[in-house]
C-alpha positions as CSV (number, residue, x, y, z in Angstrom):
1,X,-3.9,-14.5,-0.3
2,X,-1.1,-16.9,-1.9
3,X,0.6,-19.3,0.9
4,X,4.6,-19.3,0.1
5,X,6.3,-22.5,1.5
6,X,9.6,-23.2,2.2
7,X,9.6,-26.7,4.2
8,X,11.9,-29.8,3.7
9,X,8.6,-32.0,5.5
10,X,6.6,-32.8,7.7
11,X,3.8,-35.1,9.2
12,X,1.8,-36.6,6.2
13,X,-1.0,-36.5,8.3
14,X,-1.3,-32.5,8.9
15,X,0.3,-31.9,5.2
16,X,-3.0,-33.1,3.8
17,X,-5.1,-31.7,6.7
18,X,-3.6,-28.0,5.7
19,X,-3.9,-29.0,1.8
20,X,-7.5,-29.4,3.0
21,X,-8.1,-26.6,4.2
22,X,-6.0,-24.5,1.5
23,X,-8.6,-25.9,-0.8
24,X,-11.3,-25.4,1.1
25,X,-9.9,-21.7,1.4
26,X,-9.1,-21.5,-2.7
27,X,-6.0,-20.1,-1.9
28,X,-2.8,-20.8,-4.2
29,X,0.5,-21.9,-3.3
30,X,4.2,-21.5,-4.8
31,X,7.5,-22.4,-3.4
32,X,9.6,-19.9,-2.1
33,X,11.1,-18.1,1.0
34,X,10.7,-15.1,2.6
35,X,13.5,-12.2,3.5
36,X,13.1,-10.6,6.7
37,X,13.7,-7.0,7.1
38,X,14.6,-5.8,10.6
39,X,13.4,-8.8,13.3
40,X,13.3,-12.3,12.2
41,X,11.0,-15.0,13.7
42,X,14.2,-16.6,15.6
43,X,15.0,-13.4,17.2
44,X,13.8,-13.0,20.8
45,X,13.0,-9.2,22.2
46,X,13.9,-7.8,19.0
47,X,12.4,-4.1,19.0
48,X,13.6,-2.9,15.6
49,X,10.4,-3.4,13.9
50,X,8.0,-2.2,17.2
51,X,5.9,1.1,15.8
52,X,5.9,-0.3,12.2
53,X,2.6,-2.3,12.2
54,X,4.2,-6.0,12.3
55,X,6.8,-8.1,14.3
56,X,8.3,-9.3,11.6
57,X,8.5,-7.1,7.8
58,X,9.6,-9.0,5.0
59,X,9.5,-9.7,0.8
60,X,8.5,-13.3,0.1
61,X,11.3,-14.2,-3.2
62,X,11.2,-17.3,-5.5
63,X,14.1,-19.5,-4.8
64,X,12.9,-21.7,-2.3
65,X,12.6,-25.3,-1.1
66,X,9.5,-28.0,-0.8
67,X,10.6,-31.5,0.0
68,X,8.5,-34.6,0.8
69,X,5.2,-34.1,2.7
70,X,5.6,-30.5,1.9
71,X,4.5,-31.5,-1.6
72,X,0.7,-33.0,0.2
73,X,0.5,-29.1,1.2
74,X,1.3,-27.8,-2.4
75,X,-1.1,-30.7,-3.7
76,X,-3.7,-28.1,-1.6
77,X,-3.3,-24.9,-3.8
78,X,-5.9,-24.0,-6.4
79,X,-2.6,-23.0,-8.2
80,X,0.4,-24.8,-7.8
81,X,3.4,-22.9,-8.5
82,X,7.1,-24.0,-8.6
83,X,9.6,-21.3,-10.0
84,X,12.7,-22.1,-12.1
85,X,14.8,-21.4,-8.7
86,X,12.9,-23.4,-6.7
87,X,13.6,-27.1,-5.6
88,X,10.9,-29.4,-5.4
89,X,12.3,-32.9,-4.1
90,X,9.3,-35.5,-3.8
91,X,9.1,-38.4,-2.3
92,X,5.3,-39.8,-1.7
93,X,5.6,-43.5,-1.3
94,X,8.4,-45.6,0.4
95,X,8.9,-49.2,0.8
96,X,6.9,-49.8,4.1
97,X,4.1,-48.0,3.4
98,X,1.7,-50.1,4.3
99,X,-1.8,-50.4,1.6
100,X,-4.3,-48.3,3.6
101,X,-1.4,-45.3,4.4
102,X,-1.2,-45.9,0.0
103,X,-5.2,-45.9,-0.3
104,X,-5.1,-43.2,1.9
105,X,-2.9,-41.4,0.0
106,X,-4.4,-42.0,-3.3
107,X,-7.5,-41.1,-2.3
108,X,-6.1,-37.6,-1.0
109,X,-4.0,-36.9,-4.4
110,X,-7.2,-37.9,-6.7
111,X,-9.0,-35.1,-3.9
112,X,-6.7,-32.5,-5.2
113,X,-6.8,-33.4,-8.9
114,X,-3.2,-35.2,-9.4
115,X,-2.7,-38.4,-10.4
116,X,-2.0,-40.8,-8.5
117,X,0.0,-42.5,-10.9
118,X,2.5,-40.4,-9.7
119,X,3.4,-42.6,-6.7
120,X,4.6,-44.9,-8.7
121,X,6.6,-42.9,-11.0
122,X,8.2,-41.2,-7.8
123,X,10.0,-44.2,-6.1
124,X,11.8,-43.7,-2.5
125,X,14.8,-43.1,-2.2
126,X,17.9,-40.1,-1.8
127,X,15.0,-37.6,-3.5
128,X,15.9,-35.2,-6.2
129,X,15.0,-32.0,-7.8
130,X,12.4,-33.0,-10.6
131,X,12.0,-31.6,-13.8
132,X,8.2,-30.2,-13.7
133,X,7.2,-31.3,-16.9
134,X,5.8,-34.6,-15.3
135,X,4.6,-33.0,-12.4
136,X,2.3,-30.5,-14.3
137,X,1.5,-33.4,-16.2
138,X,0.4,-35.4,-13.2
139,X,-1.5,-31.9,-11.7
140,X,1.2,-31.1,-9.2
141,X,2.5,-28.3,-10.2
142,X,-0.1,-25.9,-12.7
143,X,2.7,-23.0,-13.0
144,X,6.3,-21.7,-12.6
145,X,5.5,-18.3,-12.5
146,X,7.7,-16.5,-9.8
147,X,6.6,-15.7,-6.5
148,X,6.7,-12.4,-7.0
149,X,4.3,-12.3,-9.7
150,X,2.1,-13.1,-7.0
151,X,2.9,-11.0,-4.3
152,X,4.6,-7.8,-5.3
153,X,2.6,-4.6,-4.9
154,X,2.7,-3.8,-8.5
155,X,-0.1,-6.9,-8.7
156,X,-2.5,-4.6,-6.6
157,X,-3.2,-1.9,-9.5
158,X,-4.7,-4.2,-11.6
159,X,-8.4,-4.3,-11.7
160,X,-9.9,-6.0,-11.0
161,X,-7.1,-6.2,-8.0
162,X,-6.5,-9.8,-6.1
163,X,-8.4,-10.7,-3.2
164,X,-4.6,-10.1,-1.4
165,X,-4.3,-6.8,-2.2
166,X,-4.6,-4.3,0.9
167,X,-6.6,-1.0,0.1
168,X,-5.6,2.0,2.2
169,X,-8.0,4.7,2.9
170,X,-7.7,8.0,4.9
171,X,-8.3,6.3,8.3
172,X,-5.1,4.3,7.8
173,X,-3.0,7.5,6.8
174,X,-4.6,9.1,10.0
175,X,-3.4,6.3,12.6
């Protein structure tokens, strides 16, 4: 099952924990956001959606945002994807950093295949959207396929299917 993030940051700390563990998992990862149909997360006793098998229905859409740490998490995907609509800001290394936080860092970005040279191409400051070409260079990014092409139903009648494609069978039409 692909993870779709939309995050402008984070903890560095648990951004490489959960790239960890996407790894671990071999699950991809693209940049995007979701549209809620009916309840959203932020909604408190919403009942629109009770009866309809979920809390919360929605259509994950290219177009989204990954800023600073949220890029560690992205580091994590087997794939890395980054659609033309997204905006991938990054911003690894900062003045202060002190050398074991870098080592640290280095360490985790040579874990996940991308090259470290990358910190020091990507200098701190106000952050801006990148052009991928060096990030799929450096192994960031491996695709800007849309986030649909990765989750849309249509995906599930291929066969072999994906692993995150859901099959029915008569139980589920009886219930």
């Amino acid at each position: 099952m692909p993870i779709v993030v939309f995050s402008s940051g984070g903890d560095r700390e648990a951004a490489m924990a959960l790239g960890r563990l996407i790894r671990r998992a071999g699950l991809d990862v693209a940049v995007g956001r979701t549209w809620f149909v009916g309840c959203r997360p932020d909604e408190k006793d919403c009942k629109v959606n009770d009866g309809k098998g979920s809390d919360f229905l929605g259509r994950a859409l290219s177009g989204g945002y990954c800023a600073s740490e949220c890029a560690l998490l992205l580091a994590g995907g087997v794939k890395r994807l980054v659609p033309d609509r997204a905006i991938l800001r990054v911003i690894l290394k900062n003045p202060k950093m002190n050398k074991a936080a870098e080592r640290k860092l280095t360490a985790y970005l040579k874990e996940m295949d991308v090259d470290p040279a990358l910190l020091e191409s990507l200098k701190a400051g106000p952050g801006s959207n990148l052009d991928v070409t060096p990030l799929r260079a450096a192994g960031l990014v491996t695709g800007t396929r849309t986030v649909e092409s990765i989750t849309e139903s249509s995906i599930c009648k291929a066969f072999p299917a994906p692993d995150n494609c859901r099959v029915f069978t008569t139980l589920d039409l009886e219930n």
